[in-house]
Phi, psi and omega in degrees: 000156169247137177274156181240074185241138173288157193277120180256141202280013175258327148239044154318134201301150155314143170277016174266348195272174182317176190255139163320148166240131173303115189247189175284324196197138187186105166271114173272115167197134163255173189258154187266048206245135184023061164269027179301337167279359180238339180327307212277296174331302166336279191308297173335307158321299236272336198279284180351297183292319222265346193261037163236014176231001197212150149273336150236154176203176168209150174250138194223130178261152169222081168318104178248064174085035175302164192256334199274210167242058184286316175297341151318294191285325175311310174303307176296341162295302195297345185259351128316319210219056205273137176108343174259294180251149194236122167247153164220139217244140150254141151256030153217180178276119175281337188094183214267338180275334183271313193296349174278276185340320173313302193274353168263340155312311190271007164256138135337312188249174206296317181258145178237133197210145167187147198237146180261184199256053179249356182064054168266330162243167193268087170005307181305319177322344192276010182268311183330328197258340173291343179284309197314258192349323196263349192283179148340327182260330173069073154281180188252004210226108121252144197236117140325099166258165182286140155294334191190101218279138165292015182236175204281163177332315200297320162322290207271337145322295221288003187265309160328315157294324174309287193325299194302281184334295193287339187263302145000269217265346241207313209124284166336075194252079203251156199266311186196062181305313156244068148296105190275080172193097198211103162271129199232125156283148187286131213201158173270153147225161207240119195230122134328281202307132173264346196230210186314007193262332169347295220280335200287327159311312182290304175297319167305339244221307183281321179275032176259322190274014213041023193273137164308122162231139194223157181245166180208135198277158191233145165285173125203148208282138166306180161275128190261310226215163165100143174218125211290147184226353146002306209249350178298157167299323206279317208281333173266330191282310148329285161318324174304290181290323157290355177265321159288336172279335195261326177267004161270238198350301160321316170326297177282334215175047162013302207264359200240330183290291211279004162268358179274153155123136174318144161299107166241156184081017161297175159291000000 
Protein backbone atom coordinates (compact mmCIF):
# COMPACT_ATOMS: atom_id res chain seq x y z
CA UNK A 1 0.00 0.00 0.00
CA UNK A 2 1.21 3.74 -0.20
CA UNK A 3 0.52 6.57 2.17
CA UNK A 4 -0.46 9.89 1.38
CA UNK A 5 2.61 12.07 2.88
CA UNK A 6 4.00 14.65 0.99
CA UNK A 7 8.21 14.84 0.67
CA UNK A 8 9.39 16.80 3.67
CA UNK A 9 12.44 18.93 3.18
CA UNK A 10 14.56 17.15 6.03
CA UNK A 11 14.16 14.15 3.79
CA UNK A 12 14.51 15.29 1.03
CA UNK A 13 17.28 14.14 -1.73
CA UNK A 14 20.89 15.51 -1.66
CA UNK A 15 20.55 18.23 -4.63
CA UNK A 16 23.86 16.64 -6.14
CA UNK A 17 22.45 13.25 -6.25
CA UNK A 18 20.49 11.44 -9.30
CA UNK A 19 17.14 11.96 -9.84
CA UNK A 20 15.28 9.15 -8.08
CA UNK A 21 13.54 6.14 -10.28
CA UNK A 22 10.00 5.10 -9.19
CA UNK A 23 10.16 1.59 -9.12
CA UNK A 24 6.73 -0.91 -8.62
CA UNK A 25 6.99 -3.06 -5.36
CA UNK A 26 9.31 -2.42 -2.85
CA UNK A 27 9.90 -3.61 0.66
CA UNK A 28 11.89 -1.42 3.35
CA UNK A 29 12.96 -2.48 6.59
CA UNK A 30 15.41 -1.93 8.92
CA UNK A 31 16.65 -3.83 12.19
CA UNK A 32 16.07 -2.10 15.54
CA UNK A 33 17.73 -2.88 18.88
CA UNK A 34 16.86 -0.43 21.63
CA UNK A 35 16.15 2.59 19.02
CA UNK A 36 13.08 4.16 20.96
CA UNK A 37 14.42 7.67 20.13
CA UNK A 38 14.50 6.89 15.98
CA UNK A 39 11.69 4.53 15.90
CA UNK A 40 9.37 6.74 15.54
CA UNK A 41 11.24 9.47 13.32
CA UNK A 42 12.47 6.71 11.32
CA UNK A 43 9.13 5.49 9.99
CA UNK A 44 7.47 8.75 10.15
CA UNK A 45 10.57 9.44 7.20
CA UNK A 46 10.44 6.51 5.70
CA UNK A 47 6.04 7.21 5.21
CA UNK A 48 7.19 10.59 3.61
CA UNK A 49 9.91 9.08 1.25
CA UNK A 50 9.00 5.86 -0.16
CA UNK A 51 5.59 6.93 -2.25
CA UNK A 52 8.21 9.31 -4.29
CA UNK A 53 10.28 6.01 -4.59
CA UNK A 54 7.60 2.91 -4.98
CA UNK A 55 4.21 2.60 -6.41
CA UNK A 56 3.59 0.25 -3.47
CA UNK A 57 5.56 -0.48 -0.27
CA UNK A 58 5.67 -1.83 3.35
CA UNK A 59 7.94 -0.59 6.28
CA UNK A 60 9.06 -3.52 8.45
CA UNK A 61 10.75 -2.96 12.05
CA UNK A 62 12.43 -5.49 12.98
CA UNK A 63 12.64 -5.25 16.63
CA UNK A 64 15.79 -7.24 18.02
CA UNK A 65 15.14 -8.09 21.51
CA UNK A 66 15.25 -4.32 22.67
CA UNK A 67 15.32 -3.34 26.62
CA UNK A 68 13.85 0.54 25.88
CA UNK A 69 10.28 0.55 24.71
CA UNK A 70 11.14 0.09 21.19
CA UNK A 71 8.58 -2.93 20.68
CA UNK A 72 5.92 -0.42 22.17
CA UNK A 73 6.55 1.98 19.83
CA UNK A 74 6.99 -0.50 16.61
CA UNK A 75 3.47 -1.65 17.69
CA UNK A 76 1.64 1.67 17.80
CA UNK A 77 2.82 2.19 14.58
CA UNK A 78 1.70 -0.26 13.47
CA UNK A 79 -1.37 -0.37 14.56
CA UNK A 80 -1.35 4.01 13.31
CA UNK A 81 -0.56 2.64 10.19
CA UNK A 82 -1.80 -0.93 9.35
CA UNK A 83 -1.13 -2.41 5.98
CA UNK A 84 2.12 -0.09 5.68
CA UNK A 85 3.58 -0.71 8.84
CA UNK A 86 4.93 -4.02 9.84
CA UNK A 87 6.74 -5.02 13.02
CA UNK A 88 8.58 -8.42 13.85
CA UNK A 89 10.05 -9.02 17.15
CA UNK A 90 12.82 -11.32 18.79
CA UNK A 91 12.85 -12.03 22.58
CA UNK A 92 16.10 -11.61 23.12
CA UNK A 93 18.80 -9.77 21.26
CA UNK A 94 19.67 -12.37 18.22
CA UNK A 95 22.50 -9.59 16.60
CA UNK A 96 22.50 -7.39 13.42
CA UNK A 97 22.73 -10.84 10.88
CA UNK A 98 19.27 -12.41 12.52
CA UNK A 99 17.40 -9.11 12.38
CA UNK A 100 18.45 -8.74 8.63
CA UNK A 101 17.36 -11.97 8.00
CA UNK A 102 14.22 -11.42 9.92
CA UNK A 103 13.56 -8.48 7.62
CA UNK A 104 14.07 -10.50 4.59
CA UNK A 105 11.47 -13.16 5.58
CA UNK A 106 9.09 -10.69 6.26
CA UNK A 107 9.13 -8.57 2.77
CA UNK A 108 6.70 -9.13 0.35
CA UNK A 109 7.80 -7.55 -2.80
CA UNK A 110 9.51 -7.95 -5.88
CA UNK A 111 12.53 -5.26 -4.27
CA UNK A 112 13.85 -5.56 -1.23
CA UNK A 113 16.05 -2.14 0.75
CA UNK A 114 16.97 -1.79 4.03
CA UNK A 115 18.61 0.79 6.10
CA UNK A 116 19.71 0.35 9.52
CA UNK A 117 17.65 1.75 12.10
CA UNK A 118 19.67 4.57 13.87
CA UNK A 119 19.01 7.10 11.03
CA UNK A 120 22.75 7.45 9.92
CA UNK A 121 21.20 7.41 6.21
CA UNK A 122 18.49 9.02 4.97
CA UNK A 123 15.63 7.01 3.55
CA UNK A 124 15.62 9.40 0.45
CA UNK A 125 19.25 8.01 -0.64
CA UNK A 126 17.63 5.07 -1.43
CA UNK A 127 16.72 6.80 -4.48
CA UNK A 128 20.60 6.88 -5.61
CA UNK A 129 20.13 3.20 -5.53
CA UNK A 130 16.72 2.77 -7.35
CA UNK A 131 18.39 5.19 -10.11
CA UNK A 132 21.50 2.70 -10.23
CA UNK A 133 19.20 -0.08 -10.25
CA UNK A 134 16.58 1.71 -13.55
CA UNK A 135 20.21 2.17 -15.73
CA UNK A 136 20.86 0.07 -18.60
CA UNK A 137 22.35 -3.01 -17.27
CA UNK A 138 19.71 -3.74 -14.69
CA UNK A 139 21.81 -5.14 -12.06
CA UNK A 140 20.43 -7.39 -9.49
CA UNK A 141 22.48 -5.59 -6.55
CA UNK A 142 23.20 -2.07 -5.52
CA UNK A 143 25.21 -1.57 -2.66
CA UNK A 144 25.87 1.57 -0.65
CA UNK A 145 29.49 2.85 0.25
CA UNK A 146 29.86 5.82 2.82
CA UNK A 147 30.95 8.68 0.96
CA UNK A 148 32.18 9.79 4.12
CA UNK A 149 31.72 7.59 7.03
CA UNK A 150 30.12 9.58 9.92
CA UNK A 151 31.84 7.46 12.70
CA UNK A 152 34.72 7.51 15.70
CA UNK A 153 37.88 6.38 14.58
CA UNK A 154 37.95 3.12 15.96
CA UNK A 155 35.06 2.04 13.79
CA UNK A 156 36.78 3.04 10.29
CA UNK A 157 40.20 1.28 11.54
CA UNK A 158 38.11 -1.80 12.39
CA UNK A 159 36.36 -1.35 9.00
CA UNK A 160 39.08 -0.67 6.91
CA UNK A 161 40.94 -3.99 8.07
CA UNK A 162 37.39 -6.06 7.87
CA UNK A 163 37.24 -4.65 4.02
CA UNK A 164 41.50 -5.86 3.63
CA UNK A 165 40.40 -9.21 5.23
CA UNK A 166 37.58 -10.02 3.02
CA UNK A 167 39.29 -8.92 -0.24
CA UNK A 168 42.64 -11.31 0.94
CA UNK A 169 40.86 -14.66 1.89
CA UNK A 170 37.55 -14.02 0.01
CA UNK A 171 37.99 -12.04 -3.26
CA UNK A 172 35.83 -9.40 -2.46
CA UNK A 173 36.06 -6.43 -3.73
CA UNK A 174 33.33 -4.43 -2.47
CA UNK A 175 34.18 -0.82 -1.29
CA UNK A 176 32.05 -0.92 1.93
CA UNK A 177 30.18 -4.21 2.78
CA UNK A 178 28.59 -3.11 5.54
CA UNK A 179 26.62 -0.20 4.29
CA UNK A 180 23.38 -0.54 5.74
CA UNK A 181 22.05 1.04 2.72
CA UNK A 182 21.69 -2.23 0.02
CA UNK A 183 18.60 -2.94 -2.62
CA UNK A 184 18.46 -6.08 -3.74
CA UNK A 185 16.26 -7.87 -6.20
CA UNK A 186 14.93 -10.92 -5.41
CA UNK A 187 16.58 -14.57 -5.65
CA UNK A 188 17.25 -17.24 -2.80
CA UNK A 189 20.70 -17.15 -1.28
CA UNK A 190 22.10 -19.36 1.67
CA UNK A 191 23.56 -17.12 4.53
CA UNK A 192 24.97 -18.71 7.95
CA UNK A 193 25.98 -16.16 9.85
CA UNK A 194 23.52 -14.49 12.47
CA UNK A 195 25.71 -11.88 13.33
CA UNK A 196 28.04 -8.92 11.75
CA UNK A 197 29.50 -10.92 9.30
CA UNK A 198 25.92 -11.34 7.52
CA UNK A 199 26.08 -8.69 4.89
CA UNK A 200 29.64 -9.57 3.84
CA UNK A 201 28.89 -13.22 3.87
CA UNK A 202 25.39 -12.60 1.38
CA UNK A 203 27.93 -10.71 -0.62
CA UNK A 204 30.70 -13.05 -0.94
CA UNK A 205 27.76 -15.55 -1.57
CA UNK A 206 25.78 -13.32 -4.55
CA UNK A 207 29.25 -13.01 -6.19
CA UNK A 208 30.09 -16.62 -6.08
CA UNK A 209 26.62 -17.15 -7.82
CA UNK A 210 27.30 -14.47 -10.35
CA UNK A 211 24.50 -11.77 -9.84
CA UNK A 212 25.57 -8.76 -10.77
CA UNK A 213 26.33 -6.09 -7.82
CA UNK A 214 27.17 -2.77 -8.91
CA UNK A 215 27.93 0.27 -5.80
CA UNK A 216 26.77 3.75 -5.77
CA UNK A 217 28.57 6.17 -2.83
CA UNK A 218 25.86 7.51 -0.23
CA UNK A 219 25.86 10.15 2.32
CA UNK A 220 26.07 9.49 5.81
CA UNK A 221 25.15 10.84 9.22
CA UNK A 222 26.12 11.12 12.49
CA UNK A 223 24.33 9.37 14.85
CA UNK A 224 21.72 11.98 16.71
CA UNK A 225 19.89 9.47 19.81
CA UNK A 226 20.75 6.19 20.35
CA UNK A 227 24.15 4.25 21.09
CA UNK A 228 26.04 2.48 18.70
CA UNK A 229 27.25 -1.56 19.63
CA UNK A 230 29.07 -2.25 16.06
CA UNK A 231 32.43 -2.07 18.08
CA UNK A 232 31.50 -4.06 21.51
CA UNK A 233 33.91 -7.04 21.67
CA UNK A 234 31.58 -9.90 21.91
CA UNK A 235 29.86 -8.39 18.05
CA UNK A 236 33.64 -8.52 16.34
CA UNK A 237 34.52 -11.82 18.09
CA UNK A 238 31.40 -13.16 16.59
CA UNK A 239 32.17 -11.66 13.01
CA UNK A 240 35.68 -12.90 13.50
CA UNK A 241 34.86 -16.70 14.22
CA UNK A 242 31.72 -16.72 11.19
CA UNK A 243 34.14 -15.47 8.79
CA UNK A 244 36.72 -18.27 9.61
CA UNK A 245 34.26 -20.68 9.73
CA UNK A 246 32.82 -19.96 6.57
CA UNK A 247 36.57 -19.50 4.80
CA UNK A 248 37.74 -22.91 6.59
CA UNK A 249 34.86 -24.52 5.52
CA UNK A 250 34.95 -23.10 1.94
CA UNK A 251 38.61 -24.85 1.84
CA UNK A 252 37.21 -28.01 2.12
CA UNK A 253 34.10 -27.88 -0.01
CA UNK A 254 33.57 -24.68 -1.76
CA UNK A 255 30.46 -25.56 -3.34
CA UNK A 256 28.74 -27.48 0.10
CA UNK A 257 30.29 -24.07 2.51
CA UNK A 258 28.26 -21.69 0.37
CA UNK A 259 24.94 -23.80 0.75
CA UNK A 260 24.82 -23.64 4.48
CA UNK A 261 23.00 -21.46 6.12
CA UNK A 262 18.88 -20.41 5.84
CA UNK A 263 18.13 -19.27 2.46
CA UNK A 264 16.95 -15.45 2.21
CA UNK A 265 15.95 -13.33 -1.01
CA UNK A 266 13.32 -16.56 -1.86
CA UNK A 267 10.39 -16.66 -3.60
Amino acid sequence: MTAPAALDAEAAPAPDGPAPARVGRLSYFFPAHDEEANLEGLVEEALAVLPTLAETFEIIAVNDGSRDRTQAIADELTARYPGIVRAVHHPTNYGYGAALRSGFAASRYDLIAFTDGDRQFKVADLGRLTARLAQADAPDVVVGFRIKRADPLVRTLYARAYRLANRLFFGLRITDVDCAAKLFRREAIHVESGGAFFSAELMIKLHSTGRSVVEVGIPHYPRTAGSATGAKPSVILRAVRDFWRLRLNAWVNKRRAFKRGGAILGE
